[in-house]
PyMOL commands that place a pseudoatom at each C-alpha (Angstrom):
pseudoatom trace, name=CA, resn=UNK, resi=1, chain=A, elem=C, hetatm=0, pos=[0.000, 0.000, 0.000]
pseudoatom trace, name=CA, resn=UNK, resi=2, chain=A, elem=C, hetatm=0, pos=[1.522, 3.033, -0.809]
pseudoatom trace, name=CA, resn=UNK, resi=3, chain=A, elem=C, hetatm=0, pos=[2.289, 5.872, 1.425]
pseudoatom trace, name=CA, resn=UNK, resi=4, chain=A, elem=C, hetatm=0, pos=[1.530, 3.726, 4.325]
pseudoatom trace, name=CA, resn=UNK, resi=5, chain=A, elem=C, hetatm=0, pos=[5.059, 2.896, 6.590]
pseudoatom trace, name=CA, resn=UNK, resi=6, chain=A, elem=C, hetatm=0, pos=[5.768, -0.546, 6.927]
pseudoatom trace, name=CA, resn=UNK, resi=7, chain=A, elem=C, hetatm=0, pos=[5.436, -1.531, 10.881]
pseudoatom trace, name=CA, resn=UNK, resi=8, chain=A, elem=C, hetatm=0, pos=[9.081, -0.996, 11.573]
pseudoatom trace, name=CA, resn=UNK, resi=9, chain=A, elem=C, hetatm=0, pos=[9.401, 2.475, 10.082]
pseudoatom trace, name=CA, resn=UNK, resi=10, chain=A, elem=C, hetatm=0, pos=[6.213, 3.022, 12.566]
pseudoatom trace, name=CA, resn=UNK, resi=11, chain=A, elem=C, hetatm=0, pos=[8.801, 2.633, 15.611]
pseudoatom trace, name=CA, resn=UNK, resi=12, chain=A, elem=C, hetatm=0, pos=[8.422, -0.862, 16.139]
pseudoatom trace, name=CA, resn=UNK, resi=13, chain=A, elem=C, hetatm=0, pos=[11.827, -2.734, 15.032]
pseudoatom trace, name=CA, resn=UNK, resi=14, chain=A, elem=C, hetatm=0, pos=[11.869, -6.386, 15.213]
pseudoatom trace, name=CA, resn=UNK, resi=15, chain=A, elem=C, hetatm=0, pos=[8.547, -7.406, 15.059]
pseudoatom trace, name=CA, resn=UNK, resi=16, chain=A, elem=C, hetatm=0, pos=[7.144, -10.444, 14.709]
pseudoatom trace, name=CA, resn=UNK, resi=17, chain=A, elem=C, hetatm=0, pos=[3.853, -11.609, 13.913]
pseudoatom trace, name=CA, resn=UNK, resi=18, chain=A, elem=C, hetatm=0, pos=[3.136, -15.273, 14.913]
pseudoatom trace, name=CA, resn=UNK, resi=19, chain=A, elem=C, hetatm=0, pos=[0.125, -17.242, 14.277]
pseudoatom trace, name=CA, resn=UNK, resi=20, chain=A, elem=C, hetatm=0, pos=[-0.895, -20.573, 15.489]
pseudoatom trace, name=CA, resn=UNK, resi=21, chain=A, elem=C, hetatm=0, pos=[-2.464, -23.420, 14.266]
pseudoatom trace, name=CA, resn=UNK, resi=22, chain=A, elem=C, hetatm=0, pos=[-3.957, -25.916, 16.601]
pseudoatom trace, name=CA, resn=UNK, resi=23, chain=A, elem=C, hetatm=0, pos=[-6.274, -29.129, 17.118]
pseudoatom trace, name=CA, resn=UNK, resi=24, chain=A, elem=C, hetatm=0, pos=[-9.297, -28.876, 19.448]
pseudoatom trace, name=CA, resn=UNK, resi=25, chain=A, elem=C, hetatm=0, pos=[-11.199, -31.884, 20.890]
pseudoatom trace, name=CA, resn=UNK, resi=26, chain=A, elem=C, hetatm=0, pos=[-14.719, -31.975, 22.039]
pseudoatom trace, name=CA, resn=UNK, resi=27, chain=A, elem=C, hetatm=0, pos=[-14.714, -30.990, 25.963]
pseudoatom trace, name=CA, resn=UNK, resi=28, chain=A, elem=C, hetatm=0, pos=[-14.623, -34.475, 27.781]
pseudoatom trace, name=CA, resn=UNK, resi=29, chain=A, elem=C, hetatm=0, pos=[-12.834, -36.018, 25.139]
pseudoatom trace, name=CA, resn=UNK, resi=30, chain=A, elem=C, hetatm=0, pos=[-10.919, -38.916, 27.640]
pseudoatom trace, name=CA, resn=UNK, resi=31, chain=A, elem=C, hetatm=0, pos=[-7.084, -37.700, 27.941]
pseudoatom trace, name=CA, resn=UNK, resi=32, chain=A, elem=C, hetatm=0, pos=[-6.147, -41.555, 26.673]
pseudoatom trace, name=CA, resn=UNK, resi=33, chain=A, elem=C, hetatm=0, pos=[-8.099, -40.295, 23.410]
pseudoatom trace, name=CA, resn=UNK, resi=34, chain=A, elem=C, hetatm=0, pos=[-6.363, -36.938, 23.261]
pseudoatom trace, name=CA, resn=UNK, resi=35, chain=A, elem=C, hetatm=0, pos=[-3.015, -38.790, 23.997]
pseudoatom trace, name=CA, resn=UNK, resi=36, chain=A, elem=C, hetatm=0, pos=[-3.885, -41.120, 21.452]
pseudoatom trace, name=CA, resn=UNK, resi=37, chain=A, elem=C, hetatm=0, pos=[-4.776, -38.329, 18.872]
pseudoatom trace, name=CA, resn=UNK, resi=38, chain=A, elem=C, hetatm=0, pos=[-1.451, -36.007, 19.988]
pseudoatom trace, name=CA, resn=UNK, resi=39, chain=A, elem=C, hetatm=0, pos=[0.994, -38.932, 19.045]
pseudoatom trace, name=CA, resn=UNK, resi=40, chain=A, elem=C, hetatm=0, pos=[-0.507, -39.806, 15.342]
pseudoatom trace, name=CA, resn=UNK, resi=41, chain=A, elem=C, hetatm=0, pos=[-0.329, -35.876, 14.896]
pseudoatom trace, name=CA, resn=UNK, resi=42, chain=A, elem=C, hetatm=0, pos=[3.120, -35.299, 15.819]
pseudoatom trace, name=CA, resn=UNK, resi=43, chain=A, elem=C, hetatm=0, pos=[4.578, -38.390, 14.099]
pseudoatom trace, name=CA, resn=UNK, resi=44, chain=A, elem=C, hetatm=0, pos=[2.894, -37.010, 10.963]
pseudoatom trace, name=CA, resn=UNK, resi=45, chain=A, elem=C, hetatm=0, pos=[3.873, -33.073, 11.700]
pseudoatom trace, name=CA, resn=UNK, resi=46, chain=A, elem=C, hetatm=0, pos=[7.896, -34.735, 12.247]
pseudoatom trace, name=CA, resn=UNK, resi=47, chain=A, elem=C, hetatm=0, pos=[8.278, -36.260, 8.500]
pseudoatom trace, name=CA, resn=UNK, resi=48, chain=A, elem=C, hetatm=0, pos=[10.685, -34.484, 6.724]
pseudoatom trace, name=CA, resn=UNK, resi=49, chain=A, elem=C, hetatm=0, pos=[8.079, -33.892, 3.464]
pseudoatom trace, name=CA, resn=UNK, resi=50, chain=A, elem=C, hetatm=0, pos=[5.830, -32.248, 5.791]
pseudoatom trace, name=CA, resn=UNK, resi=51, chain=A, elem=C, hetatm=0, pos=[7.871, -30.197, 7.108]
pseudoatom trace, name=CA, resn=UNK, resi=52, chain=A, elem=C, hetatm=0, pos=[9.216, -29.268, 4.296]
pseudoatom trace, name=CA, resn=UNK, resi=53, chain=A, elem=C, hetatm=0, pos=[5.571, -28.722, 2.674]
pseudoatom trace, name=CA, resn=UNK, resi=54, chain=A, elem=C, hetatm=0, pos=[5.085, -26.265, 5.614]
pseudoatom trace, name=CA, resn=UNK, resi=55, chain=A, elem=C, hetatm=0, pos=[8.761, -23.998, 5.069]
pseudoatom trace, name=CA, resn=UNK, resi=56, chain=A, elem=C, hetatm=0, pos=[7.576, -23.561, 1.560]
pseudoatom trace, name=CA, resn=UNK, resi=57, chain=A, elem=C, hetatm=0, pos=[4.318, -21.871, 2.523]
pseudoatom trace, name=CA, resn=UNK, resi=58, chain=A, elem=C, hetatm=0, pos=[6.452, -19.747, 5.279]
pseudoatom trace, name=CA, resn=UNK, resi=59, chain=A, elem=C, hetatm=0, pos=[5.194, -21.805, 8.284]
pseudoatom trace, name=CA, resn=UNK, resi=60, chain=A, elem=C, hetatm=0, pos=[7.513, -23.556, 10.970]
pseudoatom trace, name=CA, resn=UNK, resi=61, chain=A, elem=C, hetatm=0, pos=[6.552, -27.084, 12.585]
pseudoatom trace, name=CA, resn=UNK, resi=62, chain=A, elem=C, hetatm=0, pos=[6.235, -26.948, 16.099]
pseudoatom trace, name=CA, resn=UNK, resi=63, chain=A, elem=C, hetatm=0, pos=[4.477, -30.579, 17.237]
pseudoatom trace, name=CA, resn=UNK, resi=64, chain=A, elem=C, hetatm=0, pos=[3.932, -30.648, 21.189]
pseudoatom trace, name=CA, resn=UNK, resi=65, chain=A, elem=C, hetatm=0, pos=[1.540, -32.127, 23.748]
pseudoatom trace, name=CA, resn=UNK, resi=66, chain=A, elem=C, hetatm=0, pos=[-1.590, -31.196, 24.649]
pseudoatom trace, name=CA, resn=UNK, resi=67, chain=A, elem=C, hetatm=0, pos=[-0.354, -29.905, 28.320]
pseudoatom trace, name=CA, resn=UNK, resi=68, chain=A, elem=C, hetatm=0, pos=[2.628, -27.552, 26.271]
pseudoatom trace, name=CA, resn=UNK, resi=69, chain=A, elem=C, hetatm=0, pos=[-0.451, -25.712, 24.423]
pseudoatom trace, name=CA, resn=UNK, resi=70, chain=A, elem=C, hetatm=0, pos=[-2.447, -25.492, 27.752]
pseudoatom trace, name=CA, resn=UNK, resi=71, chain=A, elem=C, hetatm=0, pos=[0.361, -23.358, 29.276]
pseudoatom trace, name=CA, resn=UNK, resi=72, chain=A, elem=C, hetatm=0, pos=[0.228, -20.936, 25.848]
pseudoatom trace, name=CA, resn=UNK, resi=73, chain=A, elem=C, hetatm=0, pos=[-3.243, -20.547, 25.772]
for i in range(1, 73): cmd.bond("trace and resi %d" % i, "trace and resi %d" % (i + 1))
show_as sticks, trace
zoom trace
């Protein structure tokens, strides 16, 4: 857009902008189903070609439990 600064001419060097991408369950979903679930996800989100398939697009792979993304939220 023209004439409008880019965020770090605006006085904010070094800024990031991060987005997530995560997998919900239904509330009450057993934690042996979630652990289930977590383990098939991650093996898949490890493989090399996904990985790869997820640089290309700009994204980085970051696979973790289900009790890592209850301490981000």
């Amino acid at each position: 857009m023209p004439g409008v600064p880019t965020v770090a001419a605006s006085g904010l060097p070094g800024y990031e902008a991060v987005a997530m991408n995560v997998m919900f369950a239904p509330a009450r979903t057993p934690a042996a189903v979630i652990d289930q679930l977590n383990q098939h996800i991650v093996k898949v989100l490890k493989q090399d070609e996904v990985k790869e398939k997820f640089f290309n697009i700009g994204s980085d792979v970051v696979a973790g439990s289900p009790q890592e993304l209850r301490g981000i939220i």
